[in-house]
LONUMAR-737858 format. One line per 3 residues: their letters; for each residue z, y, x of N, C-alpha, C. Coordinates in pm, whole numbers, plus 32768, in hexadecimal, padded with zeros to 4 digits. Atoms other than C-alpha are relative to their C-alpha. Layout:
<recs>
a	Z,Y,X,Z,Y,X,Z,Y,X ~ ...
</recs>
This chain:
<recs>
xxx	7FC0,7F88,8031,A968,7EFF,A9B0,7FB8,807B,8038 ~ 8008,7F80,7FBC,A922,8083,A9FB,804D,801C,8036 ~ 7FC2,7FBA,7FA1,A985,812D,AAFC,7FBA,808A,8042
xxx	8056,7F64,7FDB,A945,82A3,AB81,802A,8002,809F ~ 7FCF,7FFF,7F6B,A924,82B2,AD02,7FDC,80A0,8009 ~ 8051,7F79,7FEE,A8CD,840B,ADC2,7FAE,804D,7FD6
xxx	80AF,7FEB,7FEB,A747,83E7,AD62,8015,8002,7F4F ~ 801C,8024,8088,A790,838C,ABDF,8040,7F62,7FB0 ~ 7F95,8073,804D,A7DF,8272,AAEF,7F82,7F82,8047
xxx	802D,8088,7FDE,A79E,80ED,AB90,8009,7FA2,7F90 ~ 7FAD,809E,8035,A7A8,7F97,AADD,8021,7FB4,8075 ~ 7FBF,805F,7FDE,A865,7EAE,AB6E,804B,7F8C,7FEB
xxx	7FF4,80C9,8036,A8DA,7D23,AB70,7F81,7FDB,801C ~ 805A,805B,7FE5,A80A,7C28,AB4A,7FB5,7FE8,7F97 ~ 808A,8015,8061,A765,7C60,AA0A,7F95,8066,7FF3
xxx	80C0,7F97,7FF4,A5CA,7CD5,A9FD,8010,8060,7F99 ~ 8013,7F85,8039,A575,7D8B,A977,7F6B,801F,7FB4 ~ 8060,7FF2,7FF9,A8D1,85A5,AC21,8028,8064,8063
xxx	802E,7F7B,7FA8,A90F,8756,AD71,804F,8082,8009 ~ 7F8C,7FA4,7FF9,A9D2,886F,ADF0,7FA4,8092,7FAE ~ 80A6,7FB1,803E,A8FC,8995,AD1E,8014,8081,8066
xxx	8030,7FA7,7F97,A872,8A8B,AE29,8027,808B,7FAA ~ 7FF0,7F82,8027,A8BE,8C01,AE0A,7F5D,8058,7FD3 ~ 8098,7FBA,801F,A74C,8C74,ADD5,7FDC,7FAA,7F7E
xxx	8024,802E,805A,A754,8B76,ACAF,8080,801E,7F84 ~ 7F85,7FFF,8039,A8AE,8BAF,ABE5,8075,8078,8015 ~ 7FA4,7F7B,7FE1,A986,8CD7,AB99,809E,7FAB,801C
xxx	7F66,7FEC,800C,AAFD,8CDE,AC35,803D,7F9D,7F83 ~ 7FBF,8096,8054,ABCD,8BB9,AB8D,804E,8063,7F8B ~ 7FB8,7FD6,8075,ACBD,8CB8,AAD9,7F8B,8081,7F86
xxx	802D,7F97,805F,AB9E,8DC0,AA58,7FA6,7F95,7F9E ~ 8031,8057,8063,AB03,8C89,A9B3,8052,7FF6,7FC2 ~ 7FA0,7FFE,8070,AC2F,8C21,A909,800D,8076,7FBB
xxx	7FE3,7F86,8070,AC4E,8D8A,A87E,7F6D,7FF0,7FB3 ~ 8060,7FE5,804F,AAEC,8D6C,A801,7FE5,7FB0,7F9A ~ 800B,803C,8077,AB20,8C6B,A724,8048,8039,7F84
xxx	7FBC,7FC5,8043,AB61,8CDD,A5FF,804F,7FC8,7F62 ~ 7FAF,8041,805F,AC6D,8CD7,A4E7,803C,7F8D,8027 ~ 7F8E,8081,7FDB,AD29,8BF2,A5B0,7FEF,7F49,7FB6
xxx	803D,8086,8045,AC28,8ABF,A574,8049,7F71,8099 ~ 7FCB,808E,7FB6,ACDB,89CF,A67C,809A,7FEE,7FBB ~ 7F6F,8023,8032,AE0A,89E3,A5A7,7FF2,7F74,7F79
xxx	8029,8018,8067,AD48,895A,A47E,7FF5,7F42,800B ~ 8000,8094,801E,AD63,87CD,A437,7FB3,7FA6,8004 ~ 8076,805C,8026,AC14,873A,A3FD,7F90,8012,808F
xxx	804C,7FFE,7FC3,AB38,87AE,A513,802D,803C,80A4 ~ 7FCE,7FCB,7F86,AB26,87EE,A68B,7F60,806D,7FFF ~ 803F,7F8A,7FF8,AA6C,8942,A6FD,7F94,800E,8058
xxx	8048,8017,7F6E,A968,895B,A808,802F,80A4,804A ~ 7FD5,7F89,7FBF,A9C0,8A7C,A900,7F57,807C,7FFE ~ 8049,7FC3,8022,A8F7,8B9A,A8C2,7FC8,8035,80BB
xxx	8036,7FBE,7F6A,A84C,8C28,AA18,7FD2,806D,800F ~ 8033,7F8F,7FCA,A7D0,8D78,AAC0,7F8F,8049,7F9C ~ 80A8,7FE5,8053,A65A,8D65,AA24,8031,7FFB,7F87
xxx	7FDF,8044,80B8,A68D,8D5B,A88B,7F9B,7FB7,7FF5 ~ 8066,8046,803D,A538,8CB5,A886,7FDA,7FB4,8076 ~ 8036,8068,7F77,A47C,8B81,A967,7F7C,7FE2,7FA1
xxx	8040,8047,8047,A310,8B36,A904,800A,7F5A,8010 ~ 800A,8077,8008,A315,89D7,A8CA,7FA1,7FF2,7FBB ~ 8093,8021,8065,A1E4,89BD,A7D9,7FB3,809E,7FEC
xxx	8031,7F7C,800C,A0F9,8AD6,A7F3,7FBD,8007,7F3B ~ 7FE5,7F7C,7F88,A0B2,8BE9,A780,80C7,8022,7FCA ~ 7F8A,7FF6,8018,A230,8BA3,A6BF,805D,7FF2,806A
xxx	7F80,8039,7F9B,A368,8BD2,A78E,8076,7FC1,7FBF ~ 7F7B,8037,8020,A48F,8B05,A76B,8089,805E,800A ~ 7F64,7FAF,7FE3,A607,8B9F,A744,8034,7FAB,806C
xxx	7FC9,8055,7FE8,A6B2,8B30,A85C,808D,7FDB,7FF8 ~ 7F66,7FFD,805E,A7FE,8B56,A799,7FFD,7FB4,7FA6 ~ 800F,8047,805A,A81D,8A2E,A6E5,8091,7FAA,7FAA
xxx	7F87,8024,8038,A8F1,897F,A5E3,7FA6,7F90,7FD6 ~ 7FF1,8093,7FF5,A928,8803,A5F8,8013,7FC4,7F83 ~ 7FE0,802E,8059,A924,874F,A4C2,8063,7F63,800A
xxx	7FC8,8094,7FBE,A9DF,860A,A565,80AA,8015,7FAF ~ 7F82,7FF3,8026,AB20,85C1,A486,8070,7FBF,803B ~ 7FAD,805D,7FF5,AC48,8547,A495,8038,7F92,7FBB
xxx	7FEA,8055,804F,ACBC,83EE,A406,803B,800C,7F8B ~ 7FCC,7FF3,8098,AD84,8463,A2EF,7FD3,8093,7FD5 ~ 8055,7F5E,8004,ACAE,85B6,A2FA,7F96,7FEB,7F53
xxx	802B,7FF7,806F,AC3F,85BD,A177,7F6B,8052,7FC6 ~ 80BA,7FC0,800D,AAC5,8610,A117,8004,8066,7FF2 ~ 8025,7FA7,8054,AB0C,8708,A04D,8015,807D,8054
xxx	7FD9,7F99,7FBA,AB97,87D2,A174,7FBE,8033,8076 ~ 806E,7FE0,7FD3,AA60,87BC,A225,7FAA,807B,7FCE ~ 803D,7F7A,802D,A9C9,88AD,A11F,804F,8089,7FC3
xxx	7FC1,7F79,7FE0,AAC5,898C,A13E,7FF6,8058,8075 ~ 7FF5,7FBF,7F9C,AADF,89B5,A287,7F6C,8013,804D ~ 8082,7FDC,8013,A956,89C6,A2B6,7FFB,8087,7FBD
xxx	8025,7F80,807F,A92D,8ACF,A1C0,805A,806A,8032 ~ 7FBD,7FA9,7FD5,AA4B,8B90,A261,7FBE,8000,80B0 ~ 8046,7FFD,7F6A,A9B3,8B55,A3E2,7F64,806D,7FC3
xxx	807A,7FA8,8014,A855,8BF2,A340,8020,8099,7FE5 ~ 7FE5,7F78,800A,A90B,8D12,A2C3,8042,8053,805F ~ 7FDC,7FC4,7FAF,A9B8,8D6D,A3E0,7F96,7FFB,8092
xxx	8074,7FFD,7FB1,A842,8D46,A4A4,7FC5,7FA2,8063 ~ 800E,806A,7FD2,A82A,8BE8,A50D,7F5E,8016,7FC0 ~ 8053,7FF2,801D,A6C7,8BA8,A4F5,7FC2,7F68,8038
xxx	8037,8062,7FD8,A687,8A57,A5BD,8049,7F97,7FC7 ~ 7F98,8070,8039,A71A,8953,A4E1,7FEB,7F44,803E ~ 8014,805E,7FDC,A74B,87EE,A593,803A,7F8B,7FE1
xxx	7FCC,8077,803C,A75C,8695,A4DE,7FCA,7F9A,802C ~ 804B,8082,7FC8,A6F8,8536,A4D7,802B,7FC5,7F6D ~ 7FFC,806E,8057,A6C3,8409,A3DB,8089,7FC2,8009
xxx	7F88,8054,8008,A817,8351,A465,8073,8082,800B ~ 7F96,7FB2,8010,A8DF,8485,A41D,802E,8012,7F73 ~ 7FE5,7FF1,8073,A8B9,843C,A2AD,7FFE,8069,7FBC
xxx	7FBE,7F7D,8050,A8C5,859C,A234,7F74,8061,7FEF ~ 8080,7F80,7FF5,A768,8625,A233,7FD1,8035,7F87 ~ 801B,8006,805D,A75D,861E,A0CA,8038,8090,7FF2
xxx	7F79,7F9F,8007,A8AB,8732,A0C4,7FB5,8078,8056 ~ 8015,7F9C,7F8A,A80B,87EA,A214,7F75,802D,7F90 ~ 8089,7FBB,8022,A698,8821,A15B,801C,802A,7F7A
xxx	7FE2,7FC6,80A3,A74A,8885,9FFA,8041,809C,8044 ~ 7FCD,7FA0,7FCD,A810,8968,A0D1,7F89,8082,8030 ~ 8077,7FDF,7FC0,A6AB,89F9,A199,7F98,8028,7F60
xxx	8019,7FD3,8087,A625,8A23,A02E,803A,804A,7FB8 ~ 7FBE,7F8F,800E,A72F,8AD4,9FB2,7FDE,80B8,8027 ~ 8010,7F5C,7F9D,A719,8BE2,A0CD,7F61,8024,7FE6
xxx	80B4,7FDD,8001,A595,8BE0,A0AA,7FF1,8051,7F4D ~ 7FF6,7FBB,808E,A5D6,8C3B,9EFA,8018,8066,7FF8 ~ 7FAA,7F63,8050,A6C9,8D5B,9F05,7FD6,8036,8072
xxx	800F,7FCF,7F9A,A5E8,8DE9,A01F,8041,8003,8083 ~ 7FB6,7FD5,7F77,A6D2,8DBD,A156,7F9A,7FFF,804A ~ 807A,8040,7F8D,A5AF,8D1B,A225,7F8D,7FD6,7FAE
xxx	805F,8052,8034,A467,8CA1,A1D8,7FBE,7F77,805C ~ 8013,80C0,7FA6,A3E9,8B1B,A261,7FEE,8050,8075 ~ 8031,7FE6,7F7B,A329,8BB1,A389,8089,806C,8064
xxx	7F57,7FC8,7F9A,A4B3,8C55,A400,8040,7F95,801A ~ 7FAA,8087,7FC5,A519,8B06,A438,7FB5,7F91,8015 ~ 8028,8062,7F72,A4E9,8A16,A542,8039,7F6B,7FF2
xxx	7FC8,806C,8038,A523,88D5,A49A,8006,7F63,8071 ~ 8005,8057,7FD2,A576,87AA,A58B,803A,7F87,7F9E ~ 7FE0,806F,803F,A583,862B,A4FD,7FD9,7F95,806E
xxx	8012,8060,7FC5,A597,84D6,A5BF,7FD8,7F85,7FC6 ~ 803B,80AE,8038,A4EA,8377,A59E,806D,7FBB,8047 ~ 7F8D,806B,7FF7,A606,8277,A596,7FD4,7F99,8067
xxx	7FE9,807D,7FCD,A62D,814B,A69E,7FB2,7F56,7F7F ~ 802D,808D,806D,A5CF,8046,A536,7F64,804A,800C ~ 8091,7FC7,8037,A476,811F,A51A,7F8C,8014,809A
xxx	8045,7FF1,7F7B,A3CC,810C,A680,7F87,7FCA,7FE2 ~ 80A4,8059,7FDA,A29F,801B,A626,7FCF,8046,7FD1 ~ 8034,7FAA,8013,A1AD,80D2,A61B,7FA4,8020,7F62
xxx	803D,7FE7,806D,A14F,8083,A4AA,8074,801B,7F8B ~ 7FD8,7FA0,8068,A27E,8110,A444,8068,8082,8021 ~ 7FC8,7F80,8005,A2B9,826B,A4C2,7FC7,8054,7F8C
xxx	8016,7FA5,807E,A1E7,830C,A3D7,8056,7FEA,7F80 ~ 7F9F,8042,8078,A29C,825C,A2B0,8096,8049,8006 ~ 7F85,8018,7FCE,A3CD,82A6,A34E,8005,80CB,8005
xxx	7FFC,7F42,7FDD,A391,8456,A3A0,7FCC,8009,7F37 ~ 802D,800B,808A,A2E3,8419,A22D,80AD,8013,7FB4 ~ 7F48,7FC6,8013,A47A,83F9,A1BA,8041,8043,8014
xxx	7F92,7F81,7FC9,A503,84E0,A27A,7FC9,807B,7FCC ~ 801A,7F9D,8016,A40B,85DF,A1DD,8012,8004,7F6A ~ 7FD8,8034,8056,A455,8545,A093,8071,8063,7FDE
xxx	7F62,7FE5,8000,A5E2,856D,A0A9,7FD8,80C4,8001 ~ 8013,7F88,7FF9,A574,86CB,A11D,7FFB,802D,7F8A ~ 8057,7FC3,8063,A49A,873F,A036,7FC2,807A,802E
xxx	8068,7F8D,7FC7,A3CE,87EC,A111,7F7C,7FA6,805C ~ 808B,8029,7FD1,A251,87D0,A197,7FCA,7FBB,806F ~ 7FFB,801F,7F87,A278,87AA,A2E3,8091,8028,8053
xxx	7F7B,7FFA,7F8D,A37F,8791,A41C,7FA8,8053,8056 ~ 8037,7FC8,7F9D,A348,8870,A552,8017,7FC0,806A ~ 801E,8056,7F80,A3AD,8782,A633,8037,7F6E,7FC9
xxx	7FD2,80B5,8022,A3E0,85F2,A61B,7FDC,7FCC,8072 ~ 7FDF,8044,7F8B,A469,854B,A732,802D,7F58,7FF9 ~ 7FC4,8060,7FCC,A4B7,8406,A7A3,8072,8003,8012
xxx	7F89,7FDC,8006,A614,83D8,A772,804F,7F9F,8088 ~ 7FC8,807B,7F78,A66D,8293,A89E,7F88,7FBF,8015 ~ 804E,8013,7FD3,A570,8236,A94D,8021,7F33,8009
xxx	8004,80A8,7FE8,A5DE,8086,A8E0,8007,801E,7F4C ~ 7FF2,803A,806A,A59E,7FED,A7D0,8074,7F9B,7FCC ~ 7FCC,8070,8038,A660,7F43,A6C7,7FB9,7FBA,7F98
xxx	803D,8050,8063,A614,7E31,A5B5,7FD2,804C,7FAA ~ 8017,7F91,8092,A568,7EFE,A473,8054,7FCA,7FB5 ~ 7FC3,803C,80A7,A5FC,7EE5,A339,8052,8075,7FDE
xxx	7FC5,7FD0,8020,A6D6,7FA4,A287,80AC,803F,8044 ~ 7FB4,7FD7,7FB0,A7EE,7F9C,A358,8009,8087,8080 ~ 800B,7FCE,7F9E,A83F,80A8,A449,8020,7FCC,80A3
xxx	7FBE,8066,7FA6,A8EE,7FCE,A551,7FE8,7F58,7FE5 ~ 7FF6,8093,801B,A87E,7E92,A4FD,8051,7F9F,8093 ~ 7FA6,8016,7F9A,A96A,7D97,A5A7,8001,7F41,8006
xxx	8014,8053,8067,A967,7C1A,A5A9,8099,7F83,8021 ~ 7F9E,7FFC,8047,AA73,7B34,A54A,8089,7FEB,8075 ~ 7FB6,7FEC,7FB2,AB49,7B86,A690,801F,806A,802E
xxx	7FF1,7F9B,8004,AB29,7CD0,A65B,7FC4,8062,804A ~ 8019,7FCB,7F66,AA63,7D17,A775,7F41,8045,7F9A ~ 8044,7FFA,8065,A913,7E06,A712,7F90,7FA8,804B
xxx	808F,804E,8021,A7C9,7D5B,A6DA,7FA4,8060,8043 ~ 808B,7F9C,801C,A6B6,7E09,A797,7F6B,7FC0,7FD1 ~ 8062,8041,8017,A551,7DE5,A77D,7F86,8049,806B
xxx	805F,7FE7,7F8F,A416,7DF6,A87F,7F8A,8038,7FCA ~ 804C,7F91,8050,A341,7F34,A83B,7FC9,8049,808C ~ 8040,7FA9,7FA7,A237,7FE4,A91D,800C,808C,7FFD
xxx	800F,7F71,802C,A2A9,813F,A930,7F78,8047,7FE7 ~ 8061,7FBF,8019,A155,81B1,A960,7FBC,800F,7FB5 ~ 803C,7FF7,8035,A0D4,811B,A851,8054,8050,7F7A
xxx	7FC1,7FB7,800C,A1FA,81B9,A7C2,7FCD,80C2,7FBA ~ 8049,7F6D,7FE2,A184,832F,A83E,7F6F,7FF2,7FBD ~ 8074,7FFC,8034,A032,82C3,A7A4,800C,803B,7F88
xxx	7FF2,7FF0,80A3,A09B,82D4,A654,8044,806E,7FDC ~ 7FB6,7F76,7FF0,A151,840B,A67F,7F8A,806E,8015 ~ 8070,7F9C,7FF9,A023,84A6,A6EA,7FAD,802D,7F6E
xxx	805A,800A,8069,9F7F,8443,A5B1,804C,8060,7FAD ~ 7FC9,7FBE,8051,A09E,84E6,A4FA,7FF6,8086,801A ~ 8032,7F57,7FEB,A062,861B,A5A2,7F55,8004,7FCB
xxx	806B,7FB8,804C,9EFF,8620,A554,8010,7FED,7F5D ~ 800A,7FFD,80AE,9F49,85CB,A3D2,803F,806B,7FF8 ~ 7FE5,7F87,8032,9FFA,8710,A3C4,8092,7FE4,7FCB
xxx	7F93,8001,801D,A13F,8678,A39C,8076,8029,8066 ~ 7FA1,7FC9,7FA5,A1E1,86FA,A4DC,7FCD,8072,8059 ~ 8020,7F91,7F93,A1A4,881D,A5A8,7FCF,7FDE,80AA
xxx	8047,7FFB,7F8B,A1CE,87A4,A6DD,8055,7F86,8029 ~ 7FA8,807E,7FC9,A278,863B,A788,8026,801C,8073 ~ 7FCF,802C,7F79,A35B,85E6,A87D,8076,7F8E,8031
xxx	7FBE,8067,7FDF,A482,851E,A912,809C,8000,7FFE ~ 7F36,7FCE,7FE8,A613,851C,A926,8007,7F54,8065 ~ 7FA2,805A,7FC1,A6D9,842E,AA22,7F85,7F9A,804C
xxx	804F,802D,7F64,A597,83F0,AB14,8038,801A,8073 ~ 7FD1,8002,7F6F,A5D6,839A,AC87,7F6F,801B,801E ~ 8055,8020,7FC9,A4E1,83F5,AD69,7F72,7F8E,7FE1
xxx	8067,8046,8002,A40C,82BF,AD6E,7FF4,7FF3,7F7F ~ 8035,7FFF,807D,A416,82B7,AC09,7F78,808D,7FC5 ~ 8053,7F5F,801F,A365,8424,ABFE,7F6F,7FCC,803B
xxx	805F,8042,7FA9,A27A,836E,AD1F,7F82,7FB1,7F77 ~ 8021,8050,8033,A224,8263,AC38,7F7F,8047,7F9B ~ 805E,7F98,80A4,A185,836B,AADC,7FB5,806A,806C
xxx	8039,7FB0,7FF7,A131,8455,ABE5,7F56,7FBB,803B ~ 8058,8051,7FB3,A03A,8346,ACA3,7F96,7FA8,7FBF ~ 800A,8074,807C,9FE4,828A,AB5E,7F36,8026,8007
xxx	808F,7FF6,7FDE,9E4F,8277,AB78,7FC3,8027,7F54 ~ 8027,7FC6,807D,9DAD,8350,AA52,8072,8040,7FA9 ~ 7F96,7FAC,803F,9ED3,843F,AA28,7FC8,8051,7FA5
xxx	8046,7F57,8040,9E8F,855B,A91A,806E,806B,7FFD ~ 7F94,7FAB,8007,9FDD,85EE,A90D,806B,8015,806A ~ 7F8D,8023,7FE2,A0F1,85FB,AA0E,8090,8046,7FDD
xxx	7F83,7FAD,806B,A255,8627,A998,8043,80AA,8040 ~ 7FEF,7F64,7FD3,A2B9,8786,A9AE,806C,7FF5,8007 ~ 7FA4,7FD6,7FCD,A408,8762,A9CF,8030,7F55,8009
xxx	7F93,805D,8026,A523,8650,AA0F,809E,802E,8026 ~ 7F84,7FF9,8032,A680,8661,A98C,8024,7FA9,8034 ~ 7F86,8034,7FA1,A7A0,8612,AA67,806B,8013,7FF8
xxx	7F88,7FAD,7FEC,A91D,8635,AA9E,7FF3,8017,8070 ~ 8011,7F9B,7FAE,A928,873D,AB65,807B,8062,802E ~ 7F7C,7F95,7FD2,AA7E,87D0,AC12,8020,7FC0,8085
xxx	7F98,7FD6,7F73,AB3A,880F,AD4A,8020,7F73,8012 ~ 7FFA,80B3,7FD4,ABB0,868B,AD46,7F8D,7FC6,8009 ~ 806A,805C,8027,AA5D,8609,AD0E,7F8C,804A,8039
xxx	807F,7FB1,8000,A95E,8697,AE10,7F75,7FCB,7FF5 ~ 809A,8036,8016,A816,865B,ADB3,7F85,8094,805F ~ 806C,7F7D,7FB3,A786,8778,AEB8,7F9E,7F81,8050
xxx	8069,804D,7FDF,A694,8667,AF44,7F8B,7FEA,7F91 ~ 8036,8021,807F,A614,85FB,ADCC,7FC3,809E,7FE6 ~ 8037,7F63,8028,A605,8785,AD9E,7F92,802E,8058
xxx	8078,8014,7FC8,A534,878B,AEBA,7F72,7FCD,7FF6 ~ 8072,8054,8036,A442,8694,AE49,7FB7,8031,7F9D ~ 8013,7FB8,8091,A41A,872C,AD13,7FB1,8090,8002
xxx	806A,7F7D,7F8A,A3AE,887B,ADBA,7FA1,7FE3,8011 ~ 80A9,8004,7FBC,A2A5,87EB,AE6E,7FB5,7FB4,7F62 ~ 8078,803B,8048,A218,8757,AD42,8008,804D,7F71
xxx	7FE4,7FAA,8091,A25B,8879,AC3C,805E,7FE9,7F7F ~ 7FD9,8025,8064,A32F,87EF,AB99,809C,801E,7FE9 ~ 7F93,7FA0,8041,A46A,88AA,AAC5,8081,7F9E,801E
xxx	7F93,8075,8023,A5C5,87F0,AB1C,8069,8044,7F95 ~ 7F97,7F9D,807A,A690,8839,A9DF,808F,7FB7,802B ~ 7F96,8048,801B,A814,87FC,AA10,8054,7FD9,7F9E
xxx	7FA4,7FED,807A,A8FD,8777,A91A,8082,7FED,8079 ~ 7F94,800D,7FAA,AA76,873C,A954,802E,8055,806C ~ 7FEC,7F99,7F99,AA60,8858,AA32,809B,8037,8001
xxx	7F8C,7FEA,8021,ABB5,88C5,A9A8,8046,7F9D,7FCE ~ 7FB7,806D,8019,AC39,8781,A96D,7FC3,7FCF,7F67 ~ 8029,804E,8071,AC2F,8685,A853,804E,7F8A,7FEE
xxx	7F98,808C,8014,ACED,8574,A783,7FB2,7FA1,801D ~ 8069,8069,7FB0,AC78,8420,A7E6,8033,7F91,7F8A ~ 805F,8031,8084,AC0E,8354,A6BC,8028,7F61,8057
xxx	8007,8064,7FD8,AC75,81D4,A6D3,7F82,7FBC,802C ~ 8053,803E,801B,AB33,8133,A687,7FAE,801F,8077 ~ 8068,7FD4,7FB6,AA87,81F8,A7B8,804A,7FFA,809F
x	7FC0,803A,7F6A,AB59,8185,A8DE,8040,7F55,7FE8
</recs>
C-alpha cells in the first residue's frame, strides 16, 4: 500500500515492486484566505493552493510561475462540466497557474476552459502556467511520452509548462487508474525512476514540456535523479503537502541546497479521496 510519512509517500507490505511554512516564505494565514478570490474554497470541485507574498517564483527561466495557484483535483461526485466553469471563472478573477493531472480526469473541461479565456482575449497561452502529471500506470519509461502525449491531447494545447511525476511508485499499466487484483489489494509494478526521469528529459527536449519535475519525493528519492550518472535536467521543483501538521522544514531544506522550488498543496486543507489512502 501507500503511505505518506514526514519525508513523502512510501510503499509498503510485502509486495515489489509534507512543513510548518516559514514567515519569509508565506503571507499571514488570514491575509491569504482574503486573497483568494470570489470565495474559491467554497466552490465544490477543486481545492486552491494558497497564494504567497511573491506573486511570481521562477521555476523555468526566463518565465515565472504564479505562485497563486488553482488545483484542478475533484471531488468524487464533482461533475466535469464544473471543472470548466470553475476554471474559466479562477482565470477571470486572475488565476494564472492552473494545476492538473491525467488521474483527475478533467483535463479535457480544464484546457476547453484555458481556451476559452485565451479566445475572448482574457489571457493569452504564455499568461498561464500550465501544470500536468504522469500517472503511477505510465512510469516505464516507454510510456511517458505517450502518456503527456494525452494529456496534451485532452488539452488541446502544444505544450505543458511543467510535467511532474505524480508518486514516485509504480503501478501495473493499463487502462486502469488503480489497478487492483482480485483481493482488492493494488497491483504495483517495478520501474527505475531514473530511467523514468530519462524520458522526461526527452520530453522536455521535444518541446512538449517546459520544464520537469517531481510531487511526493522524500529526500532520498530527490538523492536518487539528483545522483543519476548523465543527468541533463534536474527537477525544478517537487510538490508536497505542505501545512502546520505536516512539517516538511527538513525536505524544505534539502531542496534549498539543491535549487529546487518546494510547491505546497493542501496547504489549506483538502478532502481525502478513497482510492488514495
Amino acid at each position: 500500500m501507500l503511505e505518506q510519512n514526514s519525508e513523502g509517500w512510501v510503499q509498503t507490505g510485502s509486495t515489489p515492486c509534507k512543513c510548518a511554512p516559514t514567515s519569509s516564505t508565506l503571507a499571514p494565514l488570514p491575509q491569504r484566505v482574503a486573497e483568494l478570490e470570489g470565495g474559491m474554497l467554497e466552490q465544490p470541485l477543486v481545492r486552491v493552493a494558497v497564494p504567497v507574498v511573491q506573486p511570481w517564483h521562477t521555476i523555468r527561466a526566463p518565465d515565472p510561475a504564479p505562485l497563486a495557484r488553482l488545483a484542478s483535483l475533484p471531488r468524487p461526485d464533482a461533475a466535469k462540466r464544473e471543472a470548466l466553469e470553475i476554471t474559466k471563472f479562477a482565470i477571470e478573477v486572475g488565476f494564472r497557474h492552473v494545476d492538473c493531472a491525467h488521474v483527475y480526469q478533467n483535463e479535457e473541461q480544464v484546457g476547453q476552459a484555458i481556451r476559452s479565456k485565451i479566445a475572448d482575449g482574457t489571457v493569452k497561452r504564455e499568461d498561464i502556467f500550465y501544470t500536468s502529471k504522469l500517472w503511477l500506470t505510465s512510469l516505464r519509461p516507454e510510456l511517458v511520452r505517450p502518456a503527456l502525449e494525452k494529456s496534451l491531447k485532452n488539452l488541446q494545447l502544444d505544450y505543458v509548462d511543467l510535467y511532474i511525476i505524480h508518486i514516485p511508485v509504480a503501478l501495473k499499466p493499463g487502462e486502469e487508474l488503480f489497478p487492483k487484483d482480485e483481493n482488492g489489494k493494488l497491483i504495483f509494478d517495478s520501474v527505475d525512476l531514473c530511467l523514468t526521469w530519462e524520458a522526461l528529459e526527452k520530453c522536455k527536449d521535444a518541446g512538449l514540456t517546459k520544464s520537469i519535475g517531481v510531487s511526493n519525493f522524500n529526500h532520498k528519492q530527490l538523492e536518487k535523479i539528483l545522483n543519476k550518472p548523465g543527468l541533463k535536467y534536474k527537477p525544478v521543483c517537487n510538490q508536497v503537502e505542505c501545512h502546520p501538521y505536516l512539517n516538511q522544514s527538513k525536505l524544505l531544506d534539502f531542496c534549498k541546497s539543491h535549487d529546487i522550488v518546494l510547491v505546497a498543496f493542501g496547504a489549506l486543507g483538502s478532502q481525502r479521496v478513497k482510492e488514495w489512502y
